[in-house]
C-alpha positions in Angstrom: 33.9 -22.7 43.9 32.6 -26.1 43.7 31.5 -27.4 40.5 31.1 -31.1 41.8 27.5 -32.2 39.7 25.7 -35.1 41.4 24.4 -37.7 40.1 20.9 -36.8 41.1 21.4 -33.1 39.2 23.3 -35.3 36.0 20.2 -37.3 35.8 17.8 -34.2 36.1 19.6 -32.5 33.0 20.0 -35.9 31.0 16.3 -37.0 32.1 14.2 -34.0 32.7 10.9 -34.8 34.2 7.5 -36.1 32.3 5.7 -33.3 31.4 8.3 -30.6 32.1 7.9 -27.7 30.2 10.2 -25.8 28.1 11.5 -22.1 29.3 10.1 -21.0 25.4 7.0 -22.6 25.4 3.5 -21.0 26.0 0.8 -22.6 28.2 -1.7 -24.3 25.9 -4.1 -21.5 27.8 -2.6 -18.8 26.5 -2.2 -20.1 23.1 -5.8 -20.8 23.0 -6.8 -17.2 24.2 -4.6 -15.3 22.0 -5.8 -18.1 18.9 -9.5 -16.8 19.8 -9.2 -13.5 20.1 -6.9 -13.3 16.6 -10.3 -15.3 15.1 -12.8 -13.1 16.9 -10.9 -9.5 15.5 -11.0 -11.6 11.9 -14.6 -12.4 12.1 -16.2 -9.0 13.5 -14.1 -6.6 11.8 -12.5 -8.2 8.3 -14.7 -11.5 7.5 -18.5 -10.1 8.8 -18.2 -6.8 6.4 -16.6 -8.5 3.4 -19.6 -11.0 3.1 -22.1 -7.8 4.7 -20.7 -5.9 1.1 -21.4 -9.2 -1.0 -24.8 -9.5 0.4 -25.6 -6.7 0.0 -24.1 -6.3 -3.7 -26.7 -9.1 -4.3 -29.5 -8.4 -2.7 -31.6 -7.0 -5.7 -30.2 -10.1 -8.0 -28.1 -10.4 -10.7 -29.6 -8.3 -13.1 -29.5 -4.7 -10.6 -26.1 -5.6 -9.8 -25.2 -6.0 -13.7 -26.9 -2.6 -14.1 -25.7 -0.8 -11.1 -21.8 -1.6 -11.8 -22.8 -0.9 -16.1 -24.8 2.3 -15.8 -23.0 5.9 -17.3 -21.8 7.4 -13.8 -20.9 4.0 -12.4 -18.6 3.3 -15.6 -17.4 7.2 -15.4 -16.1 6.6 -12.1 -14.4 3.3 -12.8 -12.5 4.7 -16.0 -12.0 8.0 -13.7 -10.3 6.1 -11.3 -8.4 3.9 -13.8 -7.2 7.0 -15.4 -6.0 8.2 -12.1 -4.1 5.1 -11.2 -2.6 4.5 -15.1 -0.5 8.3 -14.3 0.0 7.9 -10.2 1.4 4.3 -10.3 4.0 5.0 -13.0 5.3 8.4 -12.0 5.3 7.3 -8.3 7.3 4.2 -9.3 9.7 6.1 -10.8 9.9 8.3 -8.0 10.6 5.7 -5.6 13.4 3.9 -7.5 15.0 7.1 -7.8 14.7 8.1 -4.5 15.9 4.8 -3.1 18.8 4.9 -5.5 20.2 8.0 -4.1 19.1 7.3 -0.6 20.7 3.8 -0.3 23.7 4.5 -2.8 24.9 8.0 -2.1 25.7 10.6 1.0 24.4 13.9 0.0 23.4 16.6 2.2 19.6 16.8 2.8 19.3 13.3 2.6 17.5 12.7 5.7 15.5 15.5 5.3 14.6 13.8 2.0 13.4 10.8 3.7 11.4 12.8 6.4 9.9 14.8 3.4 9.2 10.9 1.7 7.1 10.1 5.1 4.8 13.2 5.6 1.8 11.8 3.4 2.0 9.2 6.4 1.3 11.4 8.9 -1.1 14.3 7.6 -4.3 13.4 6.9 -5.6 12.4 3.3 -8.1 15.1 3.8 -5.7 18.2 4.8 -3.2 17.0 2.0 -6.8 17.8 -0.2 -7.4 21.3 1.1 -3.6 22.4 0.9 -4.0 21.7 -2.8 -7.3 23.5 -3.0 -5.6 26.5 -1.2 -2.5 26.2 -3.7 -4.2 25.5 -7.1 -8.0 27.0 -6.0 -9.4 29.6 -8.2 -8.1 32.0 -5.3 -4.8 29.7 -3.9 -1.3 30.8 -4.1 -1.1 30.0 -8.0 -4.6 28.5 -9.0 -5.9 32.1 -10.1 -2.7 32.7 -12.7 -3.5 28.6 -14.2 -7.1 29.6 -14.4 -6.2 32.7 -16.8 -4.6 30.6 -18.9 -7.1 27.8 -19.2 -5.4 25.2 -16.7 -8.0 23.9 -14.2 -6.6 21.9 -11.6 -9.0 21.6 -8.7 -12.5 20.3 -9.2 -10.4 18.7 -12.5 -8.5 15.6 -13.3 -5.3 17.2 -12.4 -6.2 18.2 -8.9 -7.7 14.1 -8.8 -4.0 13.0 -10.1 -2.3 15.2 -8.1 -4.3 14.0 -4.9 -3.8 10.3 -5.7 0.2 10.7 -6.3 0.7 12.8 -2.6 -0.9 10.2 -0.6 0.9 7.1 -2.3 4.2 8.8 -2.9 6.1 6.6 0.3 5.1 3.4 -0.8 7.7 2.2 -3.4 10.2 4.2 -2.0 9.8 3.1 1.9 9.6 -0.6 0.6 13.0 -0.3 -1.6 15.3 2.1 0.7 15.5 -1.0 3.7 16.0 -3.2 1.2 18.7 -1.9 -1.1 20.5 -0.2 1.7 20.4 -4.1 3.5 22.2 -5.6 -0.1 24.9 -2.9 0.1 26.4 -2.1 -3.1 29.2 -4.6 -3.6 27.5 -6.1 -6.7 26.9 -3.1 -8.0 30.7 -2.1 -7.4 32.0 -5.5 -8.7 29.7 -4.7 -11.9 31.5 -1.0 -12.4 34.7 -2.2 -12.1 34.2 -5.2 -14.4 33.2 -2.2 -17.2 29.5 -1.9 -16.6 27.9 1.7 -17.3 25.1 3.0 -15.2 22.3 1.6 -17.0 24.1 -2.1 -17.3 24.4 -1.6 -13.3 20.9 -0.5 -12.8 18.6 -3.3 -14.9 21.1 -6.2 -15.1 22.4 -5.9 -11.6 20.2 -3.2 -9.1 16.9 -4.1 -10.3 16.6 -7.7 -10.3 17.9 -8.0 -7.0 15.2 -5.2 -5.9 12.3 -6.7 -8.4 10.1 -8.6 -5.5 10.4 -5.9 -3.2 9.5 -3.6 -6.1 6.5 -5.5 -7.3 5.4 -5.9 -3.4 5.3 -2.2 -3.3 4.0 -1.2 -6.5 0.9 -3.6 -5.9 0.3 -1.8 -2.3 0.7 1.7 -4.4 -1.5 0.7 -6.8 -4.3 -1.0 -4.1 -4.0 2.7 -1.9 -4.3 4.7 -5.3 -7.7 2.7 -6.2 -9.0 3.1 -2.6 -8.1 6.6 -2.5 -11.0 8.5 -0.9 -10.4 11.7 1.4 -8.0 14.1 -0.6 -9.5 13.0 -3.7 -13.0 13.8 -1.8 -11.9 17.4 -1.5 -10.5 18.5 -4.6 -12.2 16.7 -6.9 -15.5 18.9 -6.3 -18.1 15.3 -6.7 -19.3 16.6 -10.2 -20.9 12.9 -11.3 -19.7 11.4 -14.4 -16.4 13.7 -14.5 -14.8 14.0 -10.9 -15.8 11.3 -9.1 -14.1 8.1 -8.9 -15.3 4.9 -7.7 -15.0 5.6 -4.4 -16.6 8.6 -4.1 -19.6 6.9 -6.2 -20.0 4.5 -3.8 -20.7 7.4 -1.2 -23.2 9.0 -3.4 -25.3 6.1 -3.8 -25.1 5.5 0.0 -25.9 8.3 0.7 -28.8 8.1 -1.7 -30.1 5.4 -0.1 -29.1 3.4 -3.0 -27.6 0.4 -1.3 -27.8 -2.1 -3.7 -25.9 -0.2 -6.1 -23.7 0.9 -3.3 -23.0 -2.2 -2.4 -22.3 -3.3 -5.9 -19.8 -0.6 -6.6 -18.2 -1.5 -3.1 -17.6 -4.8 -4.1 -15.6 -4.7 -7.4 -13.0 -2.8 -5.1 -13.1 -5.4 -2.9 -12.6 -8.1 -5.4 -9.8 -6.0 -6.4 -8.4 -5.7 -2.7 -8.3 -9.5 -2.1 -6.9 -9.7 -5.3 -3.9 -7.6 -4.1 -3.9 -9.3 -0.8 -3.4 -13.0 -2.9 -1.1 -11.5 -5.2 0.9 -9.9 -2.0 1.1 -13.3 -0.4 2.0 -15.0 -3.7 5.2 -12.8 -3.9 6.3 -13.4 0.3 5.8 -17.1 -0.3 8.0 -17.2 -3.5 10.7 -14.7 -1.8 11.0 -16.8 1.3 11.2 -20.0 -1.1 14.0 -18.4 -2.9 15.5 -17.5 0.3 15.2 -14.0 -0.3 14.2 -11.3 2.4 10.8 -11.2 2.6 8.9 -7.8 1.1 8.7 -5.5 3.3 11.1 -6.8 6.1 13.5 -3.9 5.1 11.0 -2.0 6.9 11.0 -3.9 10.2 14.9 -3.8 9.9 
């Protein structure tokens, strides 16, 4: 085979010509297509509704939005769903440490049928998850008659309203730490038991604080989808104002009311505290990838 270069191909690869492109670049077309059309989705379906709520939030003045987000059912509904969130959050946080634990630490049989099981609020919908609890714990479900003998009301209830909230944020924590702690491996953790560490020495002085960004990222996504929580909740909670209806499903009631001021009003206090989880969630990526940590929720991708 010749490999003889001329000086004419030499001077091509030393010298490559003005303007010459590189094999990984994109046209400046494309970029600006792709650029647009990012904006455009932004604009029609994220920025144009966000200032459509805060318009509308407003449109009365300050004084009917003061009194739409202070009135009794309005402030049931936000200590409803605070109440909700204060009991779903902390049990489903301890659920997910513990289930990434044992996922990422051990070999058990069932385990991937553990993590299938983790996944299946994912892909049911919010409002089927609702009736299977009606049919379990209603007055006539599998169990719901024998707790109603004995005073325990679950549907149309509080419980039925915690129980709903936990289901459909049950993956969150869990699918955000498994990637990630089963990415670390355990040698740490091994180093630490053989230096004389017990289990809980391991688990808060070595296991959670190499875990604690991608547990916060996921705790703050748990705790944004437990506040925004609208179709199972929708069905067991039975929309009995100023008792089983949570912010959400106030800000239905009044829309469908034609109340839109107050609608709007309601609406927007959960969008305050959306973009407050979306700075927070941002925060925590740009510190991680300062720190040169994996970014949260790049387990996931991996």
């Amino acid at each position: 085979m010749d490999c003889t270069v001329t000086s004419t191909q030499a001077s091509a690869v030393a010298f490559p010509r003005r303007g010459a492109r590189k094999a990984t670049e994109d046209p400046p077309w494309l970029v600006f297509v792709l650029t647009l059309t990012s904006v455009t989705f932004l604009a029609l379906f994220l920025v144009v509704p966000l200032a459509a709520v805060f318009a509308g939030a407003f449109d009365d003045g300050w004084a009917a939005f003061l009194r739409a987000i202070a009135e009794p059912d309005a402030a049931a509904a936000f200590r409803l769903t605070a109440l909700a969130v204060s009991i779903a959050v902390p049990l489903n946080l301890l659920f997910g440490v513990t289930a990434a634990l044992a996922i990422a630490r051990f070999d058990f049989r069932g385990k991937h049928a553990l993590i299938t099981l983790i996944d299946v609020p994912f892909s049911i919908s919010p409002v089927v998850a609702g009736l299977v609890f009606v049919l379990v714990f209603g007055v006539n479900g599998l169990v719901g008659g024998w707790l109603e003998a004995r005073g325990i009301q679950v549907i149309f209830a509080v419980p039925g309203i915690v129980l709903a909230t936990m289901f459909v944020t049950v993956p969150f924590v869990a699918r955000e730490l498994i990637p990630l702690m089963m990415e670390q491996g355990i040698e740490e953790e091994v180093a630490a038991i053989g230096l004389g560490a017990g289990f809980w020495q391991t688990l808060f002085r070595v296991t959670l604080p190499r875990i604690k960004w991608g547990l916060l990222y996921g705790t703050i996504l748990l705790t944004a989808r437990a506040i925004g929580e609208f179709g199972a909740v929708s069905v067991v909670s039975g929309h009995i104002r100023g008792k089983t209806v949570t912010a959400p499903l106030h800000i239905e009631i009044l829309y469908n009311e034609f109340n839109f001021a107050a609608a709007f009003a309601v609406a927007s206090i959960l969008t305050l505290v959306a973009l407050g989880t979306i700075v927070i969630t941002a925060a925590i990526e740009w510190n991680s990838s300062r720190r040169g940590a994996p970014a949260p929720g790049a387990g996931e991708a991996a």
